[in-house]
C-alpha positions as CSV (number, residue, x, y, z in Angstrom):
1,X,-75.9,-63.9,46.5
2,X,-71.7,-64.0,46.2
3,X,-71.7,-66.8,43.9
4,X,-69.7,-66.7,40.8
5,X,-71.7,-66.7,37.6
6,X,-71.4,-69.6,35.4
7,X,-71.8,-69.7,32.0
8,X,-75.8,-69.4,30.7
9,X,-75.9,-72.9,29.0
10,X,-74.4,-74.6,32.3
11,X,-77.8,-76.3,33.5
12,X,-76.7,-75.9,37.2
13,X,-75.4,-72.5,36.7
14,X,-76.2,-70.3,40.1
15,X,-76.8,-66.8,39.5
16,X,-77.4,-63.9,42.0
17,X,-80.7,-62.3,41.9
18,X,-81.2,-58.9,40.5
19,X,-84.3,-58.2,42.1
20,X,-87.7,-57.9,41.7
21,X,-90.4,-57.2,38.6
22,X,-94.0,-55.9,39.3
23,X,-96.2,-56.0,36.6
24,X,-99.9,-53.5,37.1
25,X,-102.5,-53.0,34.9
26,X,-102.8,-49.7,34.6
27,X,-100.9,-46.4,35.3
28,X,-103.2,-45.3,38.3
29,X,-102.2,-48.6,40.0
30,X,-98.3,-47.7,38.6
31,X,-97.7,-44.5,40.2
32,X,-99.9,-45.8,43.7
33,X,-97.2,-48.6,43.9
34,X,-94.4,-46.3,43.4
35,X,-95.6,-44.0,46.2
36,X,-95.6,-47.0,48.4
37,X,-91.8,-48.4,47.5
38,X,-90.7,-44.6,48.0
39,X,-92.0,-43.9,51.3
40,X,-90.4,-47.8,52.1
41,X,-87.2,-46.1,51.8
42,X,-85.8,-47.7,48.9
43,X,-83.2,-46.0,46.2
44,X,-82.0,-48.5,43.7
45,X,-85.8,-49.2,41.8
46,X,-87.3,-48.0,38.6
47,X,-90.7,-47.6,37.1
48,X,-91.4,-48.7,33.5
49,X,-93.9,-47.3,31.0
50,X,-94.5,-47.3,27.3
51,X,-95.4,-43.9,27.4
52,X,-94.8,-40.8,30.2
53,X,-96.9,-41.1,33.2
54,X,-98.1,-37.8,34.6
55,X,-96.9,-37.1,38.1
56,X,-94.5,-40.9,38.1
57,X,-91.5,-37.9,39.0
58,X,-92.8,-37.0,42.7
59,X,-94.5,-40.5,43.3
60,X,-90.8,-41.9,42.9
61,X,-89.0,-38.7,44.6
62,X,-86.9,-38.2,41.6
63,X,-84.7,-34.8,42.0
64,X,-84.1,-32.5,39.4
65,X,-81.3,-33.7,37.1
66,X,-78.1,-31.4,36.6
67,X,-78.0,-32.2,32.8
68,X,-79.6,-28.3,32.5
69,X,-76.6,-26.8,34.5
70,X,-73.9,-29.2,32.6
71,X,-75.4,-27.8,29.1
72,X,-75.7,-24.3,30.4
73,X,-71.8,-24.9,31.3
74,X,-71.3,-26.2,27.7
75,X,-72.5,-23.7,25.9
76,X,-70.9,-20.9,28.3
77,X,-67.4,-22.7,27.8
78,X,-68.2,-22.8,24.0
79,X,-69.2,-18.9,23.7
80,X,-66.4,-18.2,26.1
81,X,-63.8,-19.7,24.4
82,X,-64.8,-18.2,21.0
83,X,-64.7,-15.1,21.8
84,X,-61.2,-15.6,23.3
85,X,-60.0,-17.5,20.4
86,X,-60.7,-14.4,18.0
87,X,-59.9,-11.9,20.2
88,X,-56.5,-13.9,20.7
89,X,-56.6,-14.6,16.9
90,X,-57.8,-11.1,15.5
91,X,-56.4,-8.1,18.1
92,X,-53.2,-10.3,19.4
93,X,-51.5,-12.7,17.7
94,X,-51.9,-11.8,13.9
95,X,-53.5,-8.1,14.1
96,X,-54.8,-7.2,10.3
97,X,-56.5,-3.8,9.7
98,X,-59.4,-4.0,7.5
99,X,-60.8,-0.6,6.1
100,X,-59.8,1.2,9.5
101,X,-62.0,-0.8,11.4
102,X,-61.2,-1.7,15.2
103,X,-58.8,-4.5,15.9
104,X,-61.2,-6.5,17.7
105,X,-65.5,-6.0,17.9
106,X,-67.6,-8.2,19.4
107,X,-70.6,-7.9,17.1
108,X,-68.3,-8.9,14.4
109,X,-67.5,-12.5,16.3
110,X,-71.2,-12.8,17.1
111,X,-71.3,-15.8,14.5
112,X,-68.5,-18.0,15.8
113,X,-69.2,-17.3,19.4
114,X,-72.5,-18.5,18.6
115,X,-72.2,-21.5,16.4
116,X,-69.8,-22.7,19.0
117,X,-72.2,-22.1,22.2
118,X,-75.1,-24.4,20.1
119,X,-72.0,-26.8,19.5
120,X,-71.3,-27.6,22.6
121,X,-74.2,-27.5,24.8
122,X,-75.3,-30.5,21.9
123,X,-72.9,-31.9,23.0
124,X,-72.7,-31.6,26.5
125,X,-76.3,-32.8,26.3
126,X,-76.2,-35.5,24.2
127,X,-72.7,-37.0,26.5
128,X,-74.3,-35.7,29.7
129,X,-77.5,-38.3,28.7
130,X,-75.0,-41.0,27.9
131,X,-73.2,-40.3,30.8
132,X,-76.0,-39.9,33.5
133,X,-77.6,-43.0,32.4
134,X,-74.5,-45.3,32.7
135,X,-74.9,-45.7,29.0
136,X,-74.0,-48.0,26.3
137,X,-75.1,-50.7,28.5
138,X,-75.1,-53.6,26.5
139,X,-76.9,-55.7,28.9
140,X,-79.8,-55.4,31.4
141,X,-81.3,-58.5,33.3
142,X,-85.0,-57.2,32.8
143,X,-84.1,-58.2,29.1
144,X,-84.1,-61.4,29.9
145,X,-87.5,-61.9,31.8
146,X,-90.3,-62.4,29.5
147,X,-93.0,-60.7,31.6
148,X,-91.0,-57.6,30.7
149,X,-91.4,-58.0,27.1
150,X,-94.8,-55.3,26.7
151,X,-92.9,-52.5,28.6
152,X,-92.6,-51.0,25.2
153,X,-96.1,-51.9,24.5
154,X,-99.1,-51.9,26.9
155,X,-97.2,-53.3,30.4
156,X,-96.3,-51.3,33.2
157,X,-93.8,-52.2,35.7
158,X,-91.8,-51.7,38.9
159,X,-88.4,-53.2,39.4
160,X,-86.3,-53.2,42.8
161,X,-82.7,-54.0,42.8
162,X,-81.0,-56.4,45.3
163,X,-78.3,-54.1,45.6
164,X,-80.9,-51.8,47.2
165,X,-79.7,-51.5,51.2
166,X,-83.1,-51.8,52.0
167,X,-83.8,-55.0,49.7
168,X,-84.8,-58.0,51.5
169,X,-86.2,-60.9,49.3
170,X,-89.1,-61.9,51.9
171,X,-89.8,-58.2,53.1
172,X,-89.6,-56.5,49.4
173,X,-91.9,-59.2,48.1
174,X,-94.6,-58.8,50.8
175,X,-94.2,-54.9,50.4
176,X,-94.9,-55.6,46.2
177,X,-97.3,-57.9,46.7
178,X,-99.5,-55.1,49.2
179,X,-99.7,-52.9,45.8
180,X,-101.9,-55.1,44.4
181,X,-99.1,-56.7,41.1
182,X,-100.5,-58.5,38.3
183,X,-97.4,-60.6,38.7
184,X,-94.5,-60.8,40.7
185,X,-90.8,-62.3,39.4
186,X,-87.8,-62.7,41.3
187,X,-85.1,-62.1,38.3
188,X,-81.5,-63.6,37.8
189,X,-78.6,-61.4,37.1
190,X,-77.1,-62.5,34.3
191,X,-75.3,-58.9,33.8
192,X,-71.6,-61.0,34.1
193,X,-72.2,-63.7,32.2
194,X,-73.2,-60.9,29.3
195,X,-70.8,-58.8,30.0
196,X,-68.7,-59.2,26.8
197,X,-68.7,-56.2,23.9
198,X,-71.4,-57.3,21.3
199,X,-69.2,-59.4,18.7
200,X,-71.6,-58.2,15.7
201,X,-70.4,-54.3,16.8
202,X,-66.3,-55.6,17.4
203,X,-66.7,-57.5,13.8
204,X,-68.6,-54.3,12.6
205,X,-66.3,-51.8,14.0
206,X,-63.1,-53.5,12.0
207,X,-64.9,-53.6,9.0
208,X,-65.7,-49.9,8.6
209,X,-62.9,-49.0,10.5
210,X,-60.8,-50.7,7.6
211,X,-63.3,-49.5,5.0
212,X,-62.8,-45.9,5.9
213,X,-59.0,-45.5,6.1
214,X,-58.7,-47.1,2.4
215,X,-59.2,-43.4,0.5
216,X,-56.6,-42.2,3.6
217,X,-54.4,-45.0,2.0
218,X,-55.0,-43.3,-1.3
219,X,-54.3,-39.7,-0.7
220,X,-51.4,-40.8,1.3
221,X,-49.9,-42.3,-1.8
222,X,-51.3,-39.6,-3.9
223,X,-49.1,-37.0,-1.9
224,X,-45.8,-38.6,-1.6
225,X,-45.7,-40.1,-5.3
226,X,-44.6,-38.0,-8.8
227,X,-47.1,-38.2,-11.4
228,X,-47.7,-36.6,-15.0
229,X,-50.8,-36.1,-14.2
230,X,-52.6,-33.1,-12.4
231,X,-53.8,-33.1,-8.7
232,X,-57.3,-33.7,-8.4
233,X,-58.6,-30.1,-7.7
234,X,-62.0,-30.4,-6.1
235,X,-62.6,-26.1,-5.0
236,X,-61.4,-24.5,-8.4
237,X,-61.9,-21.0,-7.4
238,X,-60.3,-18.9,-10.1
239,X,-57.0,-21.4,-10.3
240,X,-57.8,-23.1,-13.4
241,X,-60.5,-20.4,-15.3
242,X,-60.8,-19.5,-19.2
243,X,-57.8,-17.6,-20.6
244,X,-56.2,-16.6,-23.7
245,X,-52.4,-16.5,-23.9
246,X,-51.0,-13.1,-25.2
247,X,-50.3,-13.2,-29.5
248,X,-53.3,-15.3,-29.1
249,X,-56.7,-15.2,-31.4
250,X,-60.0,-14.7,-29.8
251,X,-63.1,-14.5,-31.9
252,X,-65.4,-12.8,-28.7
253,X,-63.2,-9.4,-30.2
254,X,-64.3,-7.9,-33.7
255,X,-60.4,-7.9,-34.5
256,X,-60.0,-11.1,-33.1
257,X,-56.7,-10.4,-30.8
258,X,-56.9,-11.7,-27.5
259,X,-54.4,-9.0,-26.2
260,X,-56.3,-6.4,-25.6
261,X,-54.8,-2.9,-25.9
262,X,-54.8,-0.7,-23.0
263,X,-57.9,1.6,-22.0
264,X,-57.6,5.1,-23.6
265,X,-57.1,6.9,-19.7
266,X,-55.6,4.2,-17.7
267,X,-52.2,3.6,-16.7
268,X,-51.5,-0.3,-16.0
269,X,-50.5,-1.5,-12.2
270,X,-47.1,-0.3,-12.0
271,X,-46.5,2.0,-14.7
272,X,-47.5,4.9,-12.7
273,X,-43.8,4.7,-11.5
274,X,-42.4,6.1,-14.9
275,X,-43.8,9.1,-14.2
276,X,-42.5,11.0,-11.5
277,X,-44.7,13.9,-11.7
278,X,-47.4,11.3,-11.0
279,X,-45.7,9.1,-8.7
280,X,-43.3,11.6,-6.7
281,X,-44.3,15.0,-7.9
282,X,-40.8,15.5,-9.1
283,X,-40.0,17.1,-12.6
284,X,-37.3,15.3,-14.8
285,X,-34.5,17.9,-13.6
286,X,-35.2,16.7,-10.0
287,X,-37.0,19.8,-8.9
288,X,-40.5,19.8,-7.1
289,X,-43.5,19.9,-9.6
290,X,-45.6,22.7,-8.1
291,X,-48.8,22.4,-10.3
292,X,-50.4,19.4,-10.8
293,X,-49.8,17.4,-14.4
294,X,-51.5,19.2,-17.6
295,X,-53.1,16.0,-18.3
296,X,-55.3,16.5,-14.7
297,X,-58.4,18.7,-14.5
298,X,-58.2,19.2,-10.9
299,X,-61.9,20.9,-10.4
300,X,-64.4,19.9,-7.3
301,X,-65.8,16.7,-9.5
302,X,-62.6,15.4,-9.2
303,X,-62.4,16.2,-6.0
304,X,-65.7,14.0,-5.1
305,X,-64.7,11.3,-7.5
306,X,-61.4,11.0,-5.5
307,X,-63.3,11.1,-2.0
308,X,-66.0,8.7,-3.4
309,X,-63.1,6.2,-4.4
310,X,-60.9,6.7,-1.0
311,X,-63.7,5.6,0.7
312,X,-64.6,2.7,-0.9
């Protein structure tokens, strides 16, 4: 059972034994079998099926699994941490005032806090499966028995490890053998002796790995070389739009000028300043205007317009 594996194409190789495969002939026989091998005691055995088995669960004794707590903790960390992370963001650390509106609101973060709760519990779950199944495992010895080949397909099948503490090869076999088997194999481990990472996946691995940091290359050399030539400018926005250069021609206009005159009634940004009447209220002297300027009709429509616009 301690022996050393030796290689698989050494024709005296002596492997340990991994334990024992059952094949039945139907599920009824299945989940009758595995009510046996629980009440026997044992913990290290599995049931295989193509397809779920209705009440397998309490004929084998299995608990509930945790992975519903671990995602519930995912997604609680995930909702959590959002809502931090703007409040920290938003109220704290770079404050901004939008249209008088508070500092910090949840309903506001809403979105975050929820794209990051479905983000991680996926995650959580999707790891937590990986995780509670000692998975990748690139090797399993029931691979290796042909019996074992129609578990995906119309077989049904119980196997007992020899790591089980109750596992004895002349007692487990007698115990399998009261359930009524089709067959009964004792199978080698071989889990050593294929051990190795898959060389197709190493070989795999460098290829895309290489593959995928050649456009990394070129944006690195891209960034730290002069060029005539403009970036490349995927997300335009308004950076590159349509435009006319002042003293310019532009047929769209009837007198073809493509600097436009100014708007009978508006002042342009920052001409308002010439004016001080406007801009301070003072008169040219320096004295206080007390009316307001004869080009303003200051009546209650005004009054509504100016209201309307403020609160925009």
């Amino acid at each position: 059972m301690n022996e050393k594996p030796k290689p698989s194409n050494d024709p005296t190789k002596t492997l340990p034994a991994y334990g024992y495969l059952a094949e039945y002939s139907n599920t009824t026989e299945l989940v009758d079998a595995c009510e046996k091998i629980r009440d026997a005691g044992y913990k290290h055995w599995d049931a295989y099926s193509p397809f779920p088995v209705h009440g397998i669960d309490p004929a084998m004794g299995i608990k509930a699994t945790i992975l519903p707590w671990m995602v519930l903790g995912g997604g609680l960390t995930g909702c959590s941490g959002a809502v931090l992370m703007q409040w920290w963001m938003n109220a704290i650390d770079y404050p901004y005032l939008i249209s008088g509106k508070p500092m910090f609101s949840l309903p506001a973060n809403i979105p975050v806090a929820f794209e990051l709760t479905i983000l991680l519990s996926a995650l959580t779950a999707f790891f937590g499966v990986m995780l509670l199944n000692n998975l990748p495992d690139w090797f399993h010895p029931l691979f290796r028995a042909q019996r074992f080949a129609r578990a995906t397909d119309d077989g049904f099948y119980i196997g007992i490890e020899a790591r089980d503490p109750a596992f004895n090869e002349a007692e487990t076999r007698s115990l399998l053998e009261s359930t009524n088997p089709v067959g009964i194999d004792l199978v080698e481990d071989e889990s050593e002796v294929n051990a190795a990472f898959p060389k197709p996946l190493v070989y795999g691995g460098a290829i895309v790995t290489a593959l995928a940091l050649i456009p990394l290359c070129f944006v690195v050399r891209a960034y730290s070389m002069r060029s005539p030539d403009p970036r490349i400018h995927l997300i335009q926005n308004m950076d590159n739009q349509t435009r006319f250069k002042a003293q310019h021609s532009n047929t769209y206009f009837a007198d073809q000028r493509a600097m436009r005159p100014a708007i009978a009634g508006t002042v342009a940004v920052g001409e308002s300043r010439l004016d001080d009447v406007f801009w301070r209220g003072m008169n040219a002297d320096g004295s206080w205007s007390e009316d307001y300027p004869s080009e303003l009709t200051v009546d209650q429509a005004m009054d509504e317009r100016g209201q309307e616009r403020f609160n925009i």
